[in-house]
C-alpha positions as CSV (number, residue, x, y, z in Angstrom):
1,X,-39.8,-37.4,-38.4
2,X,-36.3,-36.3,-38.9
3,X,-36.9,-33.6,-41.1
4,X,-39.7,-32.9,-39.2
5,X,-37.0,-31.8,-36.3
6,X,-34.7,-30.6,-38.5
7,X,-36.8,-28.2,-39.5
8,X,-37.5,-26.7,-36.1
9,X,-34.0,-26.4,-35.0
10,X,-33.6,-24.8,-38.2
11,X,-36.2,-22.1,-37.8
12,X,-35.1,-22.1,-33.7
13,X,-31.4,-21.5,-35.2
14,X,-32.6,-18.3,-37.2
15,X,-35.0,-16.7,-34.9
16,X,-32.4,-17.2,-32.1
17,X,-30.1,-15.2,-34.7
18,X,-32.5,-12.4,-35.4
19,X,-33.2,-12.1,-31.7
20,X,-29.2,-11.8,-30.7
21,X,-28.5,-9.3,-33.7
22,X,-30.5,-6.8,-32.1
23,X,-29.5,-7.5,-28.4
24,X,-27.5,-4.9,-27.1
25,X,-24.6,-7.0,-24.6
26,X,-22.2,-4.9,-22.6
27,X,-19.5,-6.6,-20.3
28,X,-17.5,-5.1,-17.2
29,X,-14.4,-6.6,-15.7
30,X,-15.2,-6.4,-12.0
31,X,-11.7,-7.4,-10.9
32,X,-10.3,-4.1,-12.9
33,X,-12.8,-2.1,-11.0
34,X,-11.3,-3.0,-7.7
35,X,-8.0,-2.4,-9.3
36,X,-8.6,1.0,-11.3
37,X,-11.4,2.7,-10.1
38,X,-10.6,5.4,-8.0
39,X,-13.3,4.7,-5.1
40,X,-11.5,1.3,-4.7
41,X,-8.2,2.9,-4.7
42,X,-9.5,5.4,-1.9
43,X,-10.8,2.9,-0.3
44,X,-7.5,0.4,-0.7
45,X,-5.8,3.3,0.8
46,X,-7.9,4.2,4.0
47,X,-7.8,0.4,4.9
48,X,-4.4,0.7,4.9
49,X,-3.9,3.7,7.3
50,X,-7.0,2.2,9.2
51,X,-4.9,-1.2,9.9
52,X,-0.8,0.1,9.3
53,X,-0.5,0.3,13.5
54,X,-2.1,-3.4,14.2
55,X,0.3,-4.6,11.1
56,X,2.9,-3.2,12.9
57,X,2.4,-4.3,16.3
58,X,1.9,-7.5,14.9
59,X,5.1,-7.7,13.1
60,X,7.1,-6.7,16.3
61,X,5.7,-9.2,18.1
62,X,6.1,-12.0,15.1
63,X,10.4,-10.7,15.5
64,X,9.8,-11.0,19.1
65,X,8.4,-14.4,18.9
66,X,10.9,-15.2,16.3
67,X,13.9,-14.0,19.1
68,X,12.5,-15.9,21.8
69,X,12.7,-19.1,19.9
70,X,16.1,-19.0,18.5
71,X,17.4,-18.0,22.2
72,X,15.6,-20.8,23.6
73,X,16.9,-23.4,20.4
74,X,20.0,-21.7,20.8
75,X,20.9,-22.0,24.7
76,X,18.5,-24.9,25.4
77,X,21.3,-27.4,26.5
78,X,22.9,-24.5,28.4
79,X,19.9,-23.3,30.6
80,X,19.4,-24.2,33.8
81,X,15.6,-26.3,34.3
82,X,13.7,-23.4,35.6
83,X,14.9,-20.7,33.3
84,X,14.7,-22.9,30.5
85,X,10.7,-24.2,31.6
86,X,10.3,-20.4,32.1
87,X,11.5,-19.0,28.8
88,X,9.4,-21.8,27.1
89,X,6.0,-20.8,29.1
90,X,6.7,-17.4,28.0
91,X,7.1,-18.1,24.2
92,X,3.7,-20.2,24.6
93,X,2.1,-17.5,26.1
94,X,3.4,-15.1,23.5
95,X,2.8,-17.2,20.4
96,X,-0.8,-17.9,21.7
97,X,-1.5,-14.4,21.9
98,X,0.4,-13.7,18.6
99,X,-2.3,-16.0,17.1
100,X,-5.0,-15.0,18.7
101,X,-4.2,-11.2,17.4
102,X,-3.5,-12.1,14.6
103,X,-6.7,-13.8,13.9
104,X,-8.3,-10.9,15.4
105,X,-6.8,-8.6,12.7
106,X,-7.6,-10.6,9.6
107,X,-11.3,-10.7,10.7
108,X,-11.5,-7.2,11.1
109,X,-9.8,-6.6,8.2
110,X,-11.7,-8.6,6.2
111,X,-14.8,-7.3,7.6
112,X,-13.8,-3.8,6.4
113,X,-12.7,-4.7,3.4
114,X,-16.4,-6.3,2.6
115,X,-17.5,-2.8,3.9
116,X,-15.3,-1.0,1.5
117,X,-16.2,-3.0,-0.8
118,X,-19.5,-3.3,-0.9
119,X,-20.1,0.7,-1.4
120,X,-17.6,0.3,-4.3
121,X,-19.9,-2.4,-5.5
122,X,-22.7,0.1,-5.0
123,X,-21.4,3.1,-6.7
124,X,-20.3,1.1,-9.7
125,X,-23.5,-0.8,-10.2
126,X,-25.1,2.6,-10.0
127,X,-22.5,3.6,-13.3
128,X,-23.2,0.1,-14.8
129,X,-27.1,1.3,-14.6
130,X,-26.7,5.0,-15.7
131,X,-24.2,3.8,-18.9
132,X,-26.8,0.5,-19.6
133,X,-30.0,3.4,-19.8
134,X,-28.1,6.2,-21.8
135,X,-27.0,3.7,-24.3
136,X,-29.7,1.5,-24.3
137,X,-28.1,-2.1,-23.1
138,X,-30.0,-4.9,-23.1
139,X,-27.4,-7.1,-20.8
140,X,-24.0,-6.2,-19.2
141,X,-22.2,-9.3,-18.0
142,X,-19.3,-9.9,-15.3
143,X,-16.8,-12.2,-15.3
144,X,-17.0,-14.1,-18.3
145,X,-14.6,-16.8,-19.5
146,X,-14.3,-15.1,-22.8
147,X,-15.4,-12.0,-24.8
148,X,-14.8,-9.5,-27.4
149,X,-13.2,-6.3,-26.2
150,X,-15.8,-4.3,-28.5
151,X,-18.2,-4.9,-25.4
152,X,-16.3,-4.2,-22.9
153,X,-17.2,-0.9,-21.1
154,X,-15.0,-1.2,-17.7
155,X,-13.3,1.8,-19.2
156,X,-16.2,3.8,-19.2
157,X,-17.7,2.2,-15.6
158,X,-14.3,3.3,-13.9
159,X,-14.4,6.8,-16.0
160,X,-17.7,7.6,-14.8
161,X,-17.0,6.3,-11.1
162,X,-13.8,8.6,-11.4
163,X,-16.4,11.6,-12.4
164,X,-18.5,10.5,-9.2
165,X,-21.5,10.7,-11.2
């Protein structure tokens, strides 16, 4: 019975090997695409413009925030009741809308940036496609723990993204 078995993973063993030395694996770094591909970097930089005023705003009113609570730490003992009751219900009020704005800005940002992204994604599995067909590719991988930089084609995914092919 043994051999039996044996026998069969052998023969499993070199069928599985005649089958892989004609498979045709490609492998594209998806992260490096987002880096280095041109339509990511476009798109990197048009978020950026889209978003620079709200980051802004948002910073002024993090120093104002940051202003109001070192004045109030700062002359606590000093203030009289009222102003002190005051100034506190004002930096509250401000930190409460500095939260809510900013939570406001990272789910629109991150909303366009899965926009942005997703076209990218798009476009480059278009490439991926139009490099697996012209040089016959039986599988392209992503994000692999490991693997040989003779399969890697990312170069040639970001070169042809970069020709907007």
């Amino acid at each position: 019975m043994k051999s039996l078995v044996l026998a069969a993973l052998t023969s499993a063993l070199f069928v599985t090997g005649a089958i892989a030395s004609e498979l045709k694996v490609g492998y594209v770094n998806t992260q490096r695409i987002f880096r280095d591909a041109p339509a990511a970097q476009k798109a990197a930089k048009k978020l950026e413009g889209e978003f620079a005023k709200r980051d802004q705003d948002l910073q002024r009113m993090s120093k104002q925030l940051q202003g109001l609570q070192e004045n109030l730490e700062k002359n606590a003992v000093t203030m009289a009741e009222g102003d002190r009751r005051t100034k506190e219900k004002e930096f509250g009020e401000l930190s409460r809308e500095f939260q809510r704005k900013q939570r406001e800005f990272r789910e629109d940002l991150n909303l366009r940036q899965n926009e942005e992204n997703a076209a990218v994604i798009e476009k480059a599995n278009k490439a991926i496609k139009q490099i697996a067909e012209s040089d016959k590719f039986d599988l392209i991988l992503q994000d692999v723990v490991w693997v040989s930089p003779r399969l890697d084609i990312t170069d040639r995914v970001i070169k042809v993204l970069a020709e907007g092919k």
